[in-house]
Structure formats: structure tokens, C-alpha cells
N, C-alpha and C positions, 0 to 999 in steps of 0.2 A: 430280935426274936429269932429262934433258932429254925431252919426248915425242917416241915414237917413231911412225911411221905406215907399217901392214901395209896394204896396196889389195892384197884378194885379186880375184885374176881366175879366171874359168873358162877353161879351154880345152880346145879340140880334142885335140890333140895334144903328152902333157906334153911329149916329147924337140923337137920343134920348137918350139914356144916355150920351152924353156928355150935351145935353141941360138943361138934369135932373141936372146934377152934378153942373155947372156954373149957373143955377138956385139957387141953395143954396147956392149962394155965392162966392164958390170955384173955382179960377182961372184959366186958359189956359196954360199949356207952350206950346207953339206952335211948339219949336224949337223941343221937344221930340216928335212930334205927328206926323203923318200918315194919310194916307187915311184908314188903318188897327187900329190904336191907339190912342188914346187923352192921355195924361198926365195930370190931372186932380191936381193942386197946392193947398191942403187943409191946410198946416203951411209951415215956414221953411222947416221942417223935414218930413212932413208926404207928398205922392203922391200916388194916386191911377192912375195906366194904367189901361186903360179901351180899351180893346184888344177884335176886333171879334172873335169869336166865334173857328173859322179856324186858325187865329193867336195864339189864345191862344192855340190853339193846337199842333202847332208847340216847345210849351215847355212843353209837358207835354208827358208822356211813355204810358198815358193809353187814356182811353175815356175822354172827360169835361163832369162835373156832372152840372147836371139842378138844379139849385138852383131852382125854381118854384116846383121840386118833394119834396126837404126837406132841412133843412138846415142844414149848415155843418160849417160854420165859422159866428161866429157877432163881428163885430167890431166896438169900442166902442169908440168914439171922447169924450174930456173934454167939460166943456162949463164952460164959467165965472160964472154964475149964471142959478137960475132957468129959469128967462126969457128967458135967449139967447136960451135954451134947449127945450123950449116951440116954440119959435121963429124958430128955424131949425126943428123941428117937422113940423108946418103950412107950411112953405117953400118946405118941402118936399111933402106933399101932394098934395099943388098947384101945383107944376110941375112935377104930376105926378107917385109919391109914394105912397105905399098903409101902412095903419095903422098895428102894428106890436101888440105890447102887451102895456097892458096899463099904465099909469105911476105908476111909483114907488116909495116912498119914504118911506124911513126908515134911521132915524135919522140925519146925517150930507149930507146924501145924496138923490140928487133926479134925476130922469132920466125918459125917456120917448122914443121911439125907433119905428121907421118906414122899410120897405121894400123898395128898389129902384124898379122902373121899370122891371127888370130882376128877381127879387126877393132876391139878396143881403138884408142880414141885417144887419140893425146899428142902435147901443144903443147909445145916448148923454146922459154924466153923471155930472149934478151938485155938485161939496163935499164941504162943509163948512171948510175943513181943507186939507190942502196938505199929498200928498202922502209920 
């Protein structure tokens, strides 16, 4: 069985980040989801729960840190090429995300990277050669 990878987020407001998230593309499991969580299907392998605020606190010992004061984790999705990377970039803005740093490329690789709604960041990276 291949590993899978859950990146639970907090958020403000579940129905807009779940709209932000199925905006760019990435699917519903419903059967995982709550009135407290959406299960947000980005591959096979990869799922982000996107867990209010109060939920997410439920699993955590300390305070949830506001991503909006600084950030503390980016998480970086592949992308087939440059376009698709350009392409979920727009995506993300239109419904909602705010512009991050600017694109990057240096040599085999190119990427570009926006904020969710809540202030999550995430880098999309194009490589001309596999990992």
C-alpha cells in the first residue's frame, strides 16, 4: 500500500476554504467530511482536512497558530508542466487566494506559489526531470 499524506489545516471559515480548495480543481470526499471538516482529495495520495479552527484544536497540546501573523509550513504540489503551475496559480486567485512570491525559475525548474484564504502557503513546482 502506498503512503498516504493527510496536511490538516485550520481554518477560519469551513464553507470558504472548502470552496477555495474544490475551486482549484481538487475534489470532495464527503464520506470523510463534517459539518467541523472537509476532506479536500488533491491525488491518490495526497488530502488536505481542512478542520475549523476549534476542531483543529482538539488535536493539538498548545494554541493553533495564525497563519495570517507568519508562516510556518509551505507546501509544495508537483505540476506537469509550466502551464498547469501557471494555471493553479490563476485558479487560486480567482477563488480567492492571495499572491505569494513571485515565480521562480532556475533551470530545470519552475514554480510559482500563492496563499489560501486563511493564509496557508503553497508552492506549485514544475522539473524537467524526475526526482
Amino acid at each position: 500500500m502506498p503512503r498516504l499524506l493527510f496536511l490538516n489545516l485550520p481554518v477560519a471559515d469551513l464553507a470558504v476554504a472548502t470552496t477555495f480548495y474544490t475551486g482549484l480543481g481538487f475534489g470532495l470526499n464527503r464520506d470523510f467530511s463534517s459539518l467541523d471538516c472537509s476532506c479536500i482529495v488533491v491525488s491518490d495520495a495526497i488530502f488536505v482536512m481542512l478542520l475549523t479552527r476549534d476542531r483543529f484544536a482538539d488535536f493539538t497540546a498548545g494554541p493553533v497558530a495564525d497563519p495570517q501573523a507568519g508562516t510556518s509550513a509551505i507546501a509544495c504540489l508537483t505540476a506537469e508542466s509550466r502551464q498547469e503551475v501557471d494555471d493553479l496559480v490563476v485558479r487560486a486567485l480567482a477563488h480567492g487566494g492571495k499572491p505569494w512570491l513571485d515565480t521562480m525559475s532556475d533551470g530545470p525548474m519552475y514554480g510559482h506559489s500563492f496563499a489560501d484564504p486563511d493564509g496557508h502557503v503553497w508552492e506549485v513546482l514544475s522539473m524537467d526531470r524526475p526526482l
